[in-house]
LONUMAR-740462 format. One record per residue: residue in three letters; x, y, z of N, C-alpha, C in turn. Coordinates in steps of 0.1 Angstrom, whole numbers, padded with zeros to 4 digits, always signed. Layout:
N
ALAXYZXYZXYZ
...
end
This chain:
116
UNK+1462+2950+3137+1454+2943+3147+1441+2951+3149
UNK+1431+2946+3148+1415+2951+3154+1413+2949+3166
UNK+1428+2952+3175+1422+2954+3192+1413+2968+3195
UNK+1400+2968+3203+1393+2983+3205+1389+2988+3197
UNK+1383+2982+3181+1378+2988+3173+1366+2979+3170
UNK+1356+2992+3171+1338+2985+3176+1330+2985+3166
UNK+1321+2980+3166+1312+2980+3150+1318+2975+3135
UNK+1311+2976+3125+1312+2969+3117+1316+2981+3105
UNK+1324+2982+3094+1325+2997+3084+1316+2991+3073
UNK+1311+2981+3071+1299+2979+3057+1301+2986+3047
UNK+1318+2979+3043+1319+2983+3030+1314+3000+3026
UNK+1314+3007+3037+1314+3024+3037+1315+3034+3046
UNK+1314+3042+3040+1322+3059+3046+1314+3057+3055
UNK+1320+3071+3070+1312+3072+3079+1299+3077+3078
UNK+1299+3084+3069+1284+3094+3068+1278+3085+3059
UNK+1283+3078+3050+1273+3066+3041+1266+3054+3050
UNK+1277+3048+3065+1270+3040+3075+1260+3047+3080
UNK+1264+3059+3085+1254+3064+3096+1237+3065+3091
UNK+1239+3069+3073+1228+3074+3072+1223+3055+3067
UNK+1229+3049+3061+1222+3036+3059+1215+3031+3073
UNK+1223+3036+3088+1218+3033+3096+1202+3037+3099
UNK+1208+3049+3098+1189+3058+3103+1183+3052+3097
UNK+1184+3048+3083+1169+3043+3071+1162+3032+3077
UNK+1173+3024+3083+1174+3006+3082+1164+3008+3096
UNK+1166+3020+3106+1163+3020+3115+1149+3020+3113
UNK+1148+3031+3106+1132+3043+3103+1122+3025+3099
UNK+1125+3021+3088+1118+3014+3087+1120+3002+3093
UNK+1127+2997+3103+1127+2982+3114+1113+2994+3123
UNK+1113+3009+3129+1106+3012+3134+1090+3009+3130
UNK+1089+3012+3116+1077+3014+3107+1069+3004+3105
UNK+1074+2990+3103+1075+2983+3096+1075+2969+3111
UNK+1087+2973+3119+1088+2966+3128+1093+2949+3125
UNK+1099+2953+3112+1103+2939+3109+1108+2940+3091
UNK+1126+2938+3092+1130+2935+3079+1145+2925+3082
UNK+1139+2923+3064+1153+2913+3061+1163+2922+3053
UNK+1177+2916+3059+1186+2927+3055+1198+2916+3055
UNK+1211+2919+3053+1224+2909+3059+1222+2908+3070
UNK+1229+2898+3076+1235+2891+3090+1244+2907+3094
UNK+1253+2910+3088+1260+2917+3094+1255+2934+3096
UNK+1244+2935+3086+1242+2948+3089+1226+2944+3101
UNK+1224+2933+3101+1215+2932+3115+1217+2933+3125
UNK+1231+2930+3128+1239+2930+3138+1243+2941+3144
UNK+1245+2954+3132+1250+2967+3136+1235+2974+3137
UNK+1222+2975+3132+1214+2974+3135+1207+2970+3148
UNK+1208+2964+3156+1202+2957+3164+1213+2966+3177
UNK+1224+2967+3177+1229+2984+3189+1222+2993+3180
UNK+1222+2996+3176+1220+3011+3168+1202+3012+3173
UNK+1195+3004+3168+1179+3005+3173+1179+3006+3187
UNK+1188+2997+3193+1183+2995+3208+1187+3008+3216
UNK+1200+3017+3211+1204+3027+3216+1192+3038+3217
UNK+1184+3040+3202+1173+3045+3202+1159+3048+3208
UNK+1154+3032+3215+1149+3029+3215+1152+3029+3235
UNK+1158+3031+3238+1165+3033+3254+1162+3048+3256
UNK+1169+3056+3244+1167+3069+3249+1156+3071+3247
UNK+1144+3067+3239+1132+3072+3235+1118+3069+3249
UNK+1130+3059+3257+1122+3050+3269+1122+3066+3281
UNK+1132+3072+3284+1133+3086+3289+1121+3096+3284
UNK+1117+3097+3273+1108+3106+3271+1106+3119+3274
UNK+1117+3126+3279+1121+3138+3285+1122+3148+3268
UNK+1121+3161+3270+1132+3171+3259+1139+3166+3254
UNK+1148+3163+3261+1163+3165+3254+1162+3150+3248
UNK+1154+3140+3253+1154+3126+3244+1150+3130+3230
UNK+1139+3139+3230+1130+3138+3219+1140+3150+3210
UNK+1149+3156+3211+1153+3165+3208+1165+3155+3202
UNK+1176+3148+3210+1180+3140+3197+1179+3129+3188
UNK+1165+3126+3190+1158+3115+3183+1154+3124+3170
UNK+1149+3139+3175+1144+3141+3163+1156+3146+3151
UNK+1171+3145+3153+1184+3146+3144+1180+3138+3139
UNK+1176+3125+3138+1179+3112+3128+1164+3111+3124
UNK+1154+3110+3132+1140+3109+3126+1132+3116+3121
UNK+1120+3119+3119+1110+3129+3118+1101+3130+3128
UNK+1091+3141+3131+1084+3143+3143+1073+3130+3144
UNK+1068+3125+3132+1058+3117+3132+1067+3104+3138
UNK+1079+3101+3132+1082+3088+3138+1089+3088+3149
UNK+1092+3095+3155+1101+3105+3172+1086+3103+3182
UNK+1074+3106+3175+1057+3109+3183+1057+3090+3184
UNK+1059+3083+3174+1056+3070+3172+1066+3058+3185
UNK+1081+3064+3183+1085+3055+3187+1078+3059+3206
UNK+1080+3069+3209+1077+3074+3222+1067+3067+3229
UNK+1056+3067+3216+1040+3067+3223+1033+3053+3223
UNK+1044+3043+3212+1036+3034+3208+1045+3019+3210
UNK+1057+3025+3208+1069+3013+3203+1075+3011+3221
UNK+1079+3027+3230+1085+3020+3240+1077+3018+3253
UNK+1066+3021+3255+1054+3014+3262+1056+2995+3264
UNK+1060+2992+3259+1063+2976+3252+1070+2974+3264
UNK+1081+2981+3257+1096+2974+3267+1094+2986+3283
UNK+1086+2988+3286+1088+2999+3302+1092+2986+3308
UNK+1090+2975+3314+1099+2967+3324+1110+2963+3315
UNK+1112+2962+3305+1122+2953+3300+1135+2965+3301
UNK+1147+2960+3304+1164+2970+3308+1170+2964+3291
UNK+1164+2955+3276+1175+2955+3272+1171+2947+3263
UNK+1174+2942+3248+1170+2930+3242+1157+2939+3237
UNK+1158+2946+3227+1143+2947+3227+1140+2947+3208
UNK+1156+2938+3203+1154+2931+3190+1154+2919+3188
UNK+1151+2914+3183+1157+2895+3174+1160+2894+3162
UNK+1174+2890+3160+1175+2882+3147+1176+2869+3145
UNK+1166+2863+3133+1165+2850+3130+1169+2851+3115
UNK+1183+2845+3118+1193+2840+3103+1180+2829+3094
UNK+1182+2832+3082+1179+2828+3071+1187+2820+3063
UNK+1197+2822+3063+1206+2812+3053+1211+2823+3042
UNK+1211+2818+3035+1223+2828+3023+1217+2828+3011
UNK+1215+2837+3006+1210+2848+3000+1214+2842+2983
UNK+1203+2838+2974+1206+2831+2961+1214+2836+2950
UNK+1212+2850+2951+1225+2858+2942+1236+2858+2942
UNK+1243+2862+2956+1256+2858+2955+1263+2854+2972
UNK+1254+2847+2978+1257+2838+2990+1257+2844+3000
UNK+1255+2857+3002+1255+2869+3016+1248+2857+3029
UNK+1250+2862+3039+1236+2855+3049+1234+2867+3055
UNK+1215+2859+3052+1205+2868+3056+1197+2867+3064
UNK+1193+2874+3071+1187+2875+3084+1175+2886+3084
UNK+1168+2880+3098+1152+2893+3098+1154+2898+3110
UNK+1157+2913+3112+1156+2914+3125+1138+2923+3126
UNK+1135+2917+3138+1122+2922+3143+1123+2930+3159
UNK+1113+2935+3164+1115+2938+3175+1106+2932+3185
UNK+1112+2930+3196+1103+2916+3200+1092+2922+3209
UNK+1080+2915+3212+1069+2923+3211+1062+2919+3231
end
């Protein structure tokens, strides 16, 4: 039974999710907009917002564990440029808009963006 068990395993190891997470993240930050599966947009979209809350703090210790998963330039970026956006907003600070299913071999695909 899957009672209490959160998030999605994406067909991989913990340390193979986590780091596919950071990438997916680095560039939705960069980029501010990709297509990926439905289901990894889904685990994407907590994972960014989690980020993107603590980066709203702006304190040391925010920037201190932002910079474990990022780099200083995009830790400077998300701070200075990305959470200015959301200061009133408490939440929701992605969208995904499903695409339909993917011509190779039927996945559904989706864009998540960050809403602006």
């Amino acid at each position: 039974m899957k009672h209490l068990k959160k998030g999605r395993k994406l067909h991989r190891k913990k340390d193979q999710r986590r780091a596919l997470l950071k990438n997916l993240a680095r560039t939705l930050f960069l980029q501010e907009k990709v297509t990926i599966t439905k289901a990894k947009a889904k685990e994407l979209s907590s994972f960014s917002e989690k980020c993107i809350t603590r980066a709203k703090k702006g304190d040391l210790s925010s920037r201190r564990i932002l910079l474990k998963y990022y780099s200083p330039d995009l830790v400077k970026k998300l701070i200075e440029e990305i959470t200015p956006r959301y200061k009133e907003r408490a939440g929701g600070y992605t969208r995904i808009i499903r695409l339909g299913p993917r011509s190779g071999d039927g996945a559904e695909m989706a864009v998540i963006e960050l809403v602006k």
